[in-house]
Structure formats: C-alpha cells, structure tokens
Residue, then its C-alpha position, 0 to 999 in steps of 0.5 A: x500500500x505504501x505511505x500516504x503524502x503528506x505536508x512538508x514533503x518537499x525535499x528541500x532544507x525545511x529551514x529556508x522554505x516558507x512553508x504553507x504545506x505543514x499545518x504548524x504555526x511558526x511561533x515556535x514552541x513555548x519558552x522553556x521546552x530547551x530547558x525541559x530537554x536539556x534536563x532529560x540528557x543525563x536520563x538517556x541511560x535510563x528506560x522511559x515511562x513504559x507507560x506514561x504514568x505521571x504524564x498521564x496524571x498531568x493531563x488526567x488533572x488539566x482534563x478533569x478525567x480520571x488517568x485510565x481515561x488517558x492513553x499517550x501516543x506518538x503522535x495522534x496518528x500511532x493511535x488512529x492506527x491503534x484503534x483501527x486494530x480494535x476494528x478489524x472485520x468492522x464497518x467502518x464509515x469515514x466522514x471526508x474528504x478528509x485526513x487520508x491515514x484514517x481509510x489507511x489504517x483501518x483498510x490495513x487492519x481487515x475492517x471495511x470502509x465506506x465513505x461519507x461524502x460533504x459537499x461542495x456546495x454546502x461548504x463542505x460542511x456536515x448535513x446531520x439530515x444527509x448523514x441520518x439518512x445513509x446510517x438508516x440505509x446502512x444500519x451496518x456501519x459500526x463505526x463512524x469516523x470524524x475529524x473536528x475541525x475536519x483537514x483539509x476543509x476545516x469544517x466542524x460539527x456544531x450541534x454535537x447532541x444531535x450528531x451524537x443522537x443519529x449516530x446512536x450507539x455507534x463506536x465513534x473515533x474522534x480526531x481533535x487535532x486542530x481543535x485547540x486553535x477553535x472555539x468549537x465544542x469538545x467531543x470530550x464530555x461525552x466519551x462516558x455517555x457514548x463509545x466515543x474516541x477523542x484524539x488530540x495531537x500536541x504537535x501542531x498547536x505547540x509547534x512540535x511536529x518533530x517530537x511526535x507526542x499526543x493523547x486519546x481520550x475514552x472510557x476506562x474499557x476503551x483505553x484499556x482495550x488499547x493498552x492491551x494492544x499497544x507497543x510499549x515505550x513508544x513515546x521517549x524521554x523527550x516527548x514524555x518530559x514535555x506533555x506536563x508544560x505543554x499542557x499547562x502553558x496557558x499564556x502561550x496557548x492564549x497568544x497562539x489562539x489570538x495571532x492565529x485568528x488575527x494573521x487568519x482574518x488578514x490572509x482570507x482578506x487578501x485571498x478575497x482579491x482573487x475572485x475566481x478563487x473559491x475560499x473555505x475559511x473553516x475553523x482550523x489554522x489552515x484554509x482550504x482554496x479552489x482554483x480555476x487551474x491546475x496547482x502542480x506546475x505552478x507548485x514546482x515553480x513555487x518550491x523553486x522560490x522557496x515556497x510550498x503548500x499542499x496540493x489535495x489530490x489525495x483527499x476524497x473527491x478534491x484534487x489538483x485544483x484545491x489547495x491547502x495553506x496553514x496560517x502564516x505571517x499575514x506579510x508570508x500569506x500576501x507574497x504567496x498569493x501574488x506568487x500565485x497569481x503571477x505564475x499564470x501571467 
C-alpha cells in the first residue's frame, strides 16, 4: 500500500522554505521546552515511562478525567492506527474528504470502509439530515469516523447532541487535532455517555511536529482495550518530559489562539482579491482554496522560490485544483498569493 503524502514533503532544507504545506504555526514552541530537554540528557541511560504514568496524571488533572481515561501516543496518528486494530472485520464509515491515514489504517487492519461524502456546495460542511439518512440505509456501519475541525476543509460539527443522537450507539473515533486553535465544542464530555474516541495531537498547536507526542481520550474499557494492544515505550524521554508544560502553558496557548485568528482574518482578506478563487475559511489554522487551474506546475515553480503548500489530490473527491495553506505571517500569506497569481501571467 505504501505511505500516504503528506505536508512538508518537499525535499528541500525545511529551514529556508516558507512553508504553507505543514499545518504548524511558526511561533515556535513555548519558552522553556530547551530547558525541559536539556534536563532529560543525563536520563538517556535510563528506560522511559513504559507507560506514561505521571504524564498521564498531568493531563488526567488539566482534563478533569480520571488517568485510565488517558492513553499517550506518538503522535495522534500511532493511535488512529491503534484503534483501527480494535476494528478489524468492522464497518467502518469515514466522514471526508478528509485526513487520508484514517481509510489507511483501518483498510490495513481487515475492517471495511465506506465513505461519507460533504459537499461542495454546502461548504463542505456536515448535513446531520444527509448523514441520518445513509446510517438508516446502512444500519451496518459500526463505526463512524470524524475529524473536528475536519483537514483539509476545516469544517466542524456544531450541534454535537444531535450528531451524537443519529449516530446512536455507534463506536465513534474522534480526531481533535486542530481543535485547540477553535472555539468549537469538545467531543470530550461525552466519551462516558457514548463509545466515543477523542484524539488530540500536541504537535501542531505547540509547534512540535518533530517530537511526535499526543493523547486519546475514552472510557476506562476503551483505553484499556488499547493498552492491551499497544507497543510499549513508544513515546521517549523527550516527548514524555514535555506533555506536563505543554499542557499547562496557558499564556502561550492564549497568544497562539489570538495571532492565529488575527494573521487568519488578514490572509482570507487578501485571498478575497482573487475572485475566481473559491475560499473555505473553516475553523482550523489552515484554509482550504479552489482554483480555476491546475496547482502542480505552478507548485514546482513555487518550491523553486522557496515556497510550498499542499496540493489535495489525495483527499476524497478534491484534487489538483484545491489547495491547502496553514496560517502564516499575514506579510508570508500576501507574497504567496501574488506568487500565485503571477505564475499564470
């Protein structure tokens, strides 16, 4: 099957690459992690936490959840793969176009998949009528996969209850990723009410894509049934260290939400000059835009210049003519969309 494309897979020095293609902010991430770091050399010799117990208290404490509630990952994604092993022989129906390793994961794992199709034209937004409707034509669906705020249309569910009640007693596996830079509701209270997965990554919002480091969130029957499965030692020293200031890092958590949203509101003004260009602003730190033209010459030109966005043609039902740029320096934003608008002249 291979590996999925991903963003920041341009080959080039990533330190001189204005890149759009990661959805990472630039701020960097918070004060003191060096520090942190620097203390967790002399504990090299030493095995890490085969289990994440004291980071698992940390977030267990910031969450209001109990710690069997809490299971660490490296990254969100080694616990999308985790939970697909948990589904082997399921029906599983994937809400998208969206992130491409959950078809990935759950394929590999023997469970069947299906796909639930937004519109376009309805902003690619959710339709809970629409949905209701396929679920009681398929009441063999299993599992209903979401990503909320959703990559790459950043399109987010805002009356959960009633997503909850057509779901019904369905497994759900919720991807919060980007959910910390919106004003979105949380899936999270709920994960005792219903079989409900919430995911969260720490490595976009912190700006640590590197460290690889993120948490899921479940019942304490659900998440010992994904320690039961689960490698040991997967997140390292580094990773583990981290998760107690990252978690509590308050001030950095409120100035990344307000530059985001403020650099947000400037770029998709910019992006309004172009008026044959289709813009889907979404929830997330990215946003999503249709061209009237085919992005993968002009892309290769623009990594030349030392710029690189994502291109979605392997996202469900969009392709090269849609792209995908994670919020940057408003003064980066505007170049790029003359950069854009040039390469066809």
């Amino acid at each position: 099957m291979g590996l999925n494309p991903h963003g920041g897979d341009h080959q080039k020095d990533k330190k001189n690459m204005i890149d759009f293609s990661v959805n990472v902010h630039p701020l960097g991430f918070p004060q003191g992690l060096k520090e942190i770091f620097n203390e967790q050399v002399d504990l090299l010799p030493f095995y890490p936490e085969i289990d994440g117990l004291h980071a698992r208290e940390e977030l267990a404490d910031v969450l209001q959840l109990s710690r069997d509630e809490i299971i660490l990952g490296n990254g969100a994604v080694e616990l999308i793969y985790l939970y697909a092993r948990l589904c082997r022989g399921k029906n599983i129906l994937i809400i998208g176009p969206t992130f491409n390793e959950y078809e990935r994961a759950f394929r590999l794992a023997g469970a069947n998949v299906s796909l639930f199709t937004t519109r376009e034209e309805e902003q690619f937004s959710l339709s809970i009528p629409r949905l209701e409707t396929v679920l009681k034509e398929r009441p063999e669906v299993e599992v209903v996969v979401l990503c909320h705020p959703n990559n790459p249309t950043g399109a987010g569910v805002i009356r959960i209850e009633e997503f909850l009640e057509v779901v019904g007693d369905r497994e759900v596996l919720v991807d919060e990723s980007f959910w910390e830079f919106t004003e979105l509701d949380s899936f999270l209270p709920f994960i005792n009410e219903k079989r409900i997965l919430v995911l969260r990554s720490m490595t976009k919002f912190y700006a640590l894509a590197g460290l690889r480091v993120g948490y899921g969130c479940g019942s304490k029957e659900l998440i010992a049934r994904m320690v039961n499965g689960k490698e040991p030692w997967t997140l390292n020293q580094f990773a583990l260290a981290s998760i107690p200031h990252l978690i509590r890092a308050e001030q950095y958590q409120k100035e990344v939400r307000e530059w985001v949203n403020s650099e947000k509101q400037i770029f998709l003004q910019a992006l309004k000059s172009e008026p044959s260009w289709t813009v889907y602003p979404g929830h997330a730190n990215f946003v999503l835009v249709k061209f009237p033209f085919n992005l993968i010459p002009i892309r290769e030109k623009m990594k030349e210049k030392g710029m690189y966005f994502r291109i979605c043609t392997d996202f469900q039902n969009l392709g090269p003519n849609f792209g995908r740029f994670t919020i940057r320096d408003h003064k980066e934003g505007v170049a790029l969309i003359k950069h854009l608008g040039g390469e066809l002249k």
